[in-house]
C-alpha positions in Angstrom: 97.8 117.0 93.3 94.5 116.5 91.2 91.2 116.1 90.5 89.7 112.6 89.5 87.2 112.0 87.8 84.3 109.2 87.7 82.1 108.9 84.4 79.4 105.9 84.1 82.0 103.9 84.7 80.6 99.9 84.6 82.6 96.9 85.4 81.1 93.2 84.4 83.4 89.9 85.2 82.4 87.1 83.0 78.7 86.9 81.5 76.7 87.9 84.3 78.4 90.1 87.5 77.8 93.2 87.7 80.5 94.8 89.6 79.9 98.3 89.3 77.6 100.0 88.2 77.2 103.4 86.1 79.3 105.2 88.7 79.8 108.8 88.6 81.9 110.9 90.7 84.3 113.7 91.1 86.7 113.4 93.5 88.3 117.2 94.3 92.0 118.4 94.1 93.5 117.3 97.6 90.2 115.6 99.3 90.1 112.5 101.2 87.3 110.6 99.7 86.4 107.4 101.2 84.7 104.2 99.4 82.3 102.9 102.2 80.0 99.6 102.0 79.6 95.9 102.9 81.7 93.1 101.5 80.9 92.9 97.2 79.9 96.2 97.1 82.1 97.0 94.4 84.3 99.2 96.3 87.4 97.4 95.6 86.7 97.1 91.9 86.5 100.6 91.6 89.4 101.1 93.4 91.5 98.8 91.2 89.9 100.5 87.8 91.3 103.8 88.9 94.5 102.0 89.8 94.6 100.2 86.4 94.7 96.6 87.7 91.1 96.3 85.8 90.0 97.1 82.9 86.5 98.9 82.9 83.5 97.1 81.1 82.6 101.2 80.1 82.9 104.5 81.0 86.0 106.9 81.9 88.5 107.8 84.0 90.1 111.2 84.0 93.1 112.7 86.3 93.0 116.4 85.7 90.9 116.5 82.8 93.2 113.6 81.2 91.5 110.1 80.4 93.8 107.5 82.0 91.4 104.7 81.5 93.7 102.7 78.7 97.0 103.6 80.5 99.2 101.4 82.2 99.1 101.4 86.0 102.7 102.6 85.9 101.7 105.6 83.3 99.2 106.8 85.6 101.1 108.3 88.5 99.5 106.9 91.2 100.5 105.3 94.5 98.7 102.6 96.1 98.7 100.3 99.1 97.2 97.0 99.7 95.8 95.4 102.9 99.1 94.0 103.2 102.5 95.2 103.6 104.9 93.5 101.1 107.5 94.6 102.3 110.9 93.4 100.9 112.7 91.1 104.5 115.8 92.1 103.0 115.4 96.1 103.2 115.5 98.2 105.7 112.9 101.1 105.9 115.4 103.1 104.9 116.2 100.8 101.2 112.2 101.2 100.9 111.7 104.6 101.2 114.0 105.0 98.7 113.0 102.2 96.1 110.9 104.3 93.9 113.0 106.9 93.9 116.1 104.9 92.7 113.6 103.6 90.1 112.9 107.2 88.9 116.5 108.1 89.0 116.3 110.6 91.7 119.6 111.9 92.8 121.0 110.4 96.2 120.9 114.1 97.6 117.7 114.2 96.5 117.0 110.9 97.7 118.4 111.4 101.2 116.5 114.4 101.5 113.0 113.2 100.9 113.3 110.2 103.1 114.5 112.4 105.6 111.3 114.1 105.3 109.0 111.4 104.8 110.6 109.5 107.7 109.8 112.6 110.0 106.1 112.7 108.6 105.8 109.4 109.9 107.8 109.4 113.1 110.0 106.8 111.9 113.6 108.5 111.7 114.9 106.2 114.5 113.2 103.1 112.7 115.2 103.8 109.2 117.8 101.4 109.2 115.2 98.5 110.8 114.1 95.7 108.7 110.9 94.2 108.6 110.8 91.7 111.1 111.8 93.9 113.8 108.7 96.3 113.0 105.5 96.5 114.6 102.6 95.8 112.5 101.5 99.7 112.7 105.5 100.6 111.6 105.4 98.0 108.7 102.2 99.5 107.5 103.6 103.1 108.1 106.5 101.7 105.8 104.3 100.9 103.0 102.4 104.3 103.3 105.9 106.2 103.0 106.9 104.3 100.4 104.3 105.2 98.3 103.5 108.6 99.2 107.2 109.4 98.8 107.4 109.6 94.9 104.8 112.7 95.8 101.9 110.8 93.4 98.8 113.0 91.9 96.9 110.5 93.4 96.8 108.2 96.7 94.7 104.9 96.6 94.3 102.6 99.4 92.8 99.5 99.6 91.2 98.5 103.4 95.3 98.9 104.9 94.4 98.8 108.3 92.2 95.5 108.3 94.9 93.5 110.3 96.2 95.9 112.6 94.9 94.9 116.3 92.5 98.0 117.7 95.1 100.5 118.8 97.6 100.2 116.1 94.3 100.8 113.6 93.9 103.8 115.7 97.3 104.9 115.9 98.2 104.4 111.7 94.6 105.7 111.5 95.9 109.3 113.3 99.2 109.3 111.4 97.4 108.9 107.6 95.0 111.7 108.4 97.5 113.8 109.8 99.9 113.0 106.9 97.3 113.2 103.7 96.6 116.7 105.4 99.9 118.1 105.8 100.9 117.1 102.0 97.7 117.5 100.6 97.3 114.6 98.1 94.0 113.5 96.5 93.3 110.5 98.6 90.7 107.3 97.8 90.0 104.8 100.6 87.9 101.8 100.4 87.2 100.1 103.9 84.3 98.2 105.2 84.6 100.1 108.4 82.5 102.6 109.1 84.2 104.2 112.4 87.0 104.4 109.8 85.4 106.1 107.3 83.6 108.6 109.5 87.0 109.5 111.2 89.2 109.6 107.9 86.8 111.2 105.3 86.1 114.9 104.4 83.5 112.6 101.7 82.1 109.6 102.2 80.9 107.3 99.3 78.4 104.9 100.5 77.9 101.7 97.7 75.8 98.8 97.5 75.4 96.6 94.8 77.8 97.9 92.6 76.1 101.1 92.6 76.5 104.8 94.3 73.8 105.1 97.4 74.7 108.3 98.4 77.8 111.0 98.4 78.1 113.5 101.4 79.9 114.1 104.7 79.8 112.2 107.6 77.2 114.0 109.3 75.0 114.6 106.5 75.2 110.8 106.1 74.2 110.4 109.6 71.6 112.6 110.2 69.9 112.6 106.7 70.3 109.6 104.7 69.4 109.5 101.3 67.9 105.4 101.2 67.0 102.4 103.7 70.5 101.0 103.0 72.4 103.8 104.0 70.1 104.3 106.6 70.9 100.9 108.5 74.0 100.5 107.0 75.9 104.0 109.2 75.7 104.2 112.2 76.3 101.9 115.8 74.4 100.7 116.6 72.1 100.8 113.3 68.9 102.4 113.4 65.8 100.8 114.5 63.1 99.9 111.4 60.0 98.9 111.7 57.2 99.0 108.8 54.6 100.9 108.9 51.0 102.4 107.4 50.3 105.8 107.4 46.7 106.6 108.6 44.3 109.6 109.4 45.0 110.8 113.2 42.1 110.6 115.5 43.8 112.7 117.9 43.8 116.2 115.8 47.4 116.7 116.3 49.7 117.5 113.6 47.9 117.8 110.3 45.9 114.7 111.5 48.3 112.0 110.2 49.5 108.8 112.0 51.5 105.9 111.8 50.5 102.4 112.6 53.5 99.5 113.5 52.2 96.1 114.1 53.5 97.4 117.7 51.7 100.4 118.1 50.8 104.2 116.6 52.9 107.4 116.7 50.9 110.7 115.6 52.9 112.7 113.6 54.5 116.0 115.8 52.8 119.4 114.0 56.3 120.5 113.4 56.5 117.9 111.0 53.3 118.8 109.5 54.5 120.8 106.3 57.8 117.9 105.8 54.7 115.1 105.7 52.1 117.2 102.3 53.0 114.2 100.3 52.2 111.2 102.5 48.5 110.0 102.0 46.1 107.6 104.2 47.3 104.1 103.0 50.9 104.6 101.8 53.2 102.2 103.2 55.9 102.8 104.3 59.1 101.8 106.8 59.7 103.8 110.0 63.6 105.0 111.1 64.1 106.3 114.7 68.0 105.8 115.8 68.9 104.9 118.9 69.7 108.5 120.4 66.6 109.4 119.1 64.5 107.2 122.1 64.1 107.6 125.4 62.6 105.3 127.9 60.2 106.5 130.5 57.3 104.4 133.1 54.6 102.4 130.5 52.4 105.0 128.8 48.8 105.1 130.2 47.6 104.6 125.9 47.6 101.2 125.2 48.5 102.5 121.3 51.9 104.5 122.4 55.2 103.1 122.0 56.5 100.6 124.4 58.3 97.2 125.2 59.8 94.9 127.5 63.5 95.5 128.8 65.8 92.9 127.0 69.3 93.3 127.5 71.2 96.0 129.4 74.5 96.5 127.8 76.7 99.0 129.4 79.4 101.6 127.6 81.2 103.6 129.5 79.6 107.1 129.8 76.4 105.5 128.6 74.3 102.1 128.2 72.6 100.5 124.8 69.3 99.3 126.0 67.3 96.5 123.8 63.9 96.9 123.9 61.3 94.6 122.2 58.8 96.4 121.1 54.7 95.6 121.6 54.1 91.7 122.0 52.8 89.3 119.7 53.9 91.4 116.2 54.9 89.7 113.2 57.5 91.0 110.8 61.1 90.6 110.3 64.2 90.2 113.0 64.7 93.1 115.0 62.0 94.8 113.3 64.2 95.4 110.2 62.4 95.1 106.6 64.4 92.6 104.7 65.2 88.6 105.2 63.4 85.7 105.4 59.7 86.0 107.2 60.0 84.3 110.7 57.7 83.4 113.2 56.0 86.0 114.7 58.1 88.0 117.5 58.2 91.2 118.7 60.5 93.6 116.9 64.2 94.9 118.8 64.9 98.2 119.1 68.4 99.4 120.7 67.8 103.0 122.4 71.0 104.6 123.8 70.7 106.4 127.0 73.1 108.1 129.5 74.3 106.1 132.4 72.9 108.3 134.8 69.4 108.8 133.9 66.1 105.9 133.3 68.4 103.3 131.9 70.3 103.0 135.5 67.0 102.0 136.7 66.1 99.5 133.9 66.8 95.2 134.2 65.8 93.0 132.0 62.1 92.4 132.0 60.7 95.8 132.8 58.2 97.3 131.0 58.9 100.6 129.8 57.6 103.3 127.8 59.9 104.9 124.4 59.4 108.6 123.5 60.2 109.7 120.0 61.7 112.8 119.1 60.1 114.1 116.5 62.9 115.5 114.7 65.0 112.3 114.7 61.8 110.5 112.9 62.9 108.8 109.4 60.2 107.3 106.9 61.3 105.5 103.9 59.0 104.4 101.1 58.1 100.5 101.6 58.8 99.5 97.8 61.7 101.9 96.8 63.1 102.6 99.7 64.0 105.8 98.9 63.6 108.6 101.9 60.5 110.2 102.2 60.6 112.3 105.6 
C-alpha cells in the first residue's frame, strides 16, 4: 500500500495544449480516489503520468515519499488496466493470473496459491481454465483486474474499464471492484466520465476541467456544496437548474431586505439565509443554482413576480417523475436557462424539478401552468464573472 503524491504537476503536448495543469493532490494510503470530468479534461493524462506512459512537462510524483516521476513504468510498481481487456486468446484465466507472477519469478506454490485467492476474490474459480472467447464481457474485464491486482501493486490505476460493458455487467464489475479494492486495501486511482460511477466507487472524488483541479471532496459534499458553476452543473442527474440573476434591495422587508431578479421572475431571500448573504450588495451579478429536488410545484402564485412556468414534458421514473418546466415567458438568455453557449433567440429558460409520483406532479400534463417553491436551503448563487460559489 501507499500514499501518492501530486505536486504542480503540468503536462503541455506540442507548443500550445495544456493538458494539465498545476495539479496538486494527495492521494491517502489505501483510498479509492476517483478522477471525474468531461471528455479532455485531462483526467487521462494524469492518469498516464502517474503510470509513466507520459512524461510530465513539470512538477512531481511521489509514492511513499519517493519521487517516481523519471522511472520507468515497470520500476514503479504499479498495476493498471485499460478500457480494454487485452487479453492473450491463447490463455486461459488461469495462464493470466499467473503471467506476472512467472515474470517475477514467483514460486508455482506460491503461484497456485495466489490465484487461488485472487480467483475467489473475483468469483471466478470455476472460470480458471476458460479462455477468452468463452468469457462474458464483465468475466474478461474481471480477468484483467485480477491480473493486475495479483502482483499485490502499491498502487492501482484504472483507466474508464467499464466503458463497454452493457448496463448490468457495469453494475455487476462495478460491485466486484469496490468490494475487492476494500477487502485488499490497495491505493486505487480511477478516471471515468461517469458520474453514477464515480459517486458509487469513490471514498474522494476529483472533479477536473480544463486540465485543472475544480474541486476535491466526497460525494456528498460535492453534491450538496459545490465549490464552482462547473462542478455545480457538471454532478448531479439531472443537472441543476441555472439561471442568471441581479441581486436587488427587497421591497417586501423579508430577510435582511435582499432579492433576486431572473429575467423570469424575483425570489426574496429566506431570513435564514440572511447572515450566509453580508457580502452580496444591490447590483452584483450573479447566476442562481436551485437542483431539481430542491423545487416543488404547486397552483400559479397569486404575485405575478413569484416563480412559475408552463408544464413541458412529464417524464416518469419509477418511484418518482422529472418534470420540465419553462420558466416565465418571453425571457431571453441561454438554453435551458444555463449561463454559457451561444446567445439564442429569446425563450424561456427549462428547469427540471423532481417530484414524487404520488404527489402535484401526478396531476401535472403538459401545458399547465404551475407555481415552483424554493427551498431556501437548497438555493446556490455563483458569482456571474468568476463563477466561483458565493452562497
Amino acid at each position: 500500500m501507499a500514499t501518492l503524491t501530486l505536486e504542480r504537476l503540468n503536462l503541455v503536448y506540442g507548443k500550445s495544449t495544456h493538458a494539465v495543469r498545476d495539479v496538486d493532490l494527495v492521494v491517502a494510503d489505501g483510498e479509492f480516489c476517483v478522477f471525474l470530468g468531461p471528455s479532455g479534461c485531462g483526467k487521462t493524462s494524469t492518469l498516464r503520468m502517474i503510470a509513466g506512459l507520459e512524461t510530465p512537462t513539470g512538477g512531481e510524483i511521489r509514492l511513499d515519499g519517493q519521487a517516481i516521476t523519471r522511472l520507468y513504468p515497470g520500476e514503479r510498481d504499479i498495476a493498471m488496466v485499460f478500457q480494454s481487456y487485452a487479453l492473450y486468446p491463447h490463455l486461459t484465466v488461469r495462464d493470466h493470473f499467473e503471467f506476472p507472477l512467472r515474470a517475477k519469478r514467483v514460486t508455482k506454490a506460491e503461484r497456485r496459491r495466489r490465484v487461488e485467492e485472487i480467483a475467489e476474490l473475483l468469483h471466478m474459480t470455476d472460470l480458471l481454465d476458460a479462455r477468452p472467447r468463452q468469457l462474458s464481457g464483465g468475466q474478461a474485464q474481471r480477468t484483467a483486474i485480477g491480473r493486475a491486482l495479483i502482483r499485490q501493486p502499491k498502487l492501482f490505476l484504472l483507466d474508464e474499464p467499464l466503458t463497454s460493458l452493457d448496463a448490468q455487467l457495469r453494475l455487476e464489475t462495478r460491485t466486484a471492484l469496490k468490494r475487492l479494492q476494500t477487502e485488499l486495501g490497495i491505493t486505487t486511482v480511477y478516471v471515468t466520465h461517469d458520474q453514477e460511477e464515480a459517486l458509487s466507487l469513490a471514498d474522494r472524488i476529483v472533479i477536473m476541467h480544463d486540465g485543472r483541479v475544480q474541486q476535491v471532496a466526497d460525494s456528498r459534499e460535492l453534491y450538496r456544496d459545490p465549490a464552482n458553476l462547473f462542478v455545480a452543473g457538471f454532478v448531479g442527474t439531472p443537472a441543476m437548474n441555472f439561471l442568471p440573476a441581479t441581486v436587488r434591495s427587497g421591497e417586501n422587508g423579508r430577510g435582511d431586505g435582499l432579492e433576486l431578479e431572473t429575467s423570469a421572475f424575483r425570489l426574496p431571500l429566506a431570513v435564514e439565509l440572511a447572515g450566509a448573504v453580508r457580502d452580496l450588495t444591490p447590483g452584483r451579478q450573479v447566476v442562481l443554482g436551485v437542483r431539481p429536488e430542491d423545487l416543488a410545484l404547486g397552483p400559479p402564485p397569486a404575485d405575478d413576480a413569484a416563480p412559475r412556468g408552463r408544464v413541458v414534458v412529464v417524464e416518469p421514473q419509477g418511484d418518482e417523475r422529472i418534470v420540465s418546466v419553462a420558466v416565465g415567458a418571453g425571457t431571453s438568455g441561454r438554453p435551458n436557462g444555463h449561463p454559457g453557449g451561444a446567445d439564442v433567440p429569446a425563450q424561456p429558460p427549462v428547469w427540471k424539478v423532481r417530484s414524487p409520483k404520488r404527489g402535484s406532479a401526478d396531476a401535472v400534463v403538459p401545458g399547465d401552468l404551475v407555481g415552483l417553491a424554493v427551498r431556501p436551503r437548497g438555493l446556490r448563487l455563483f458569482d456571474a464573472s468568476t463563477h466561483e460559489r458565493v452562497l
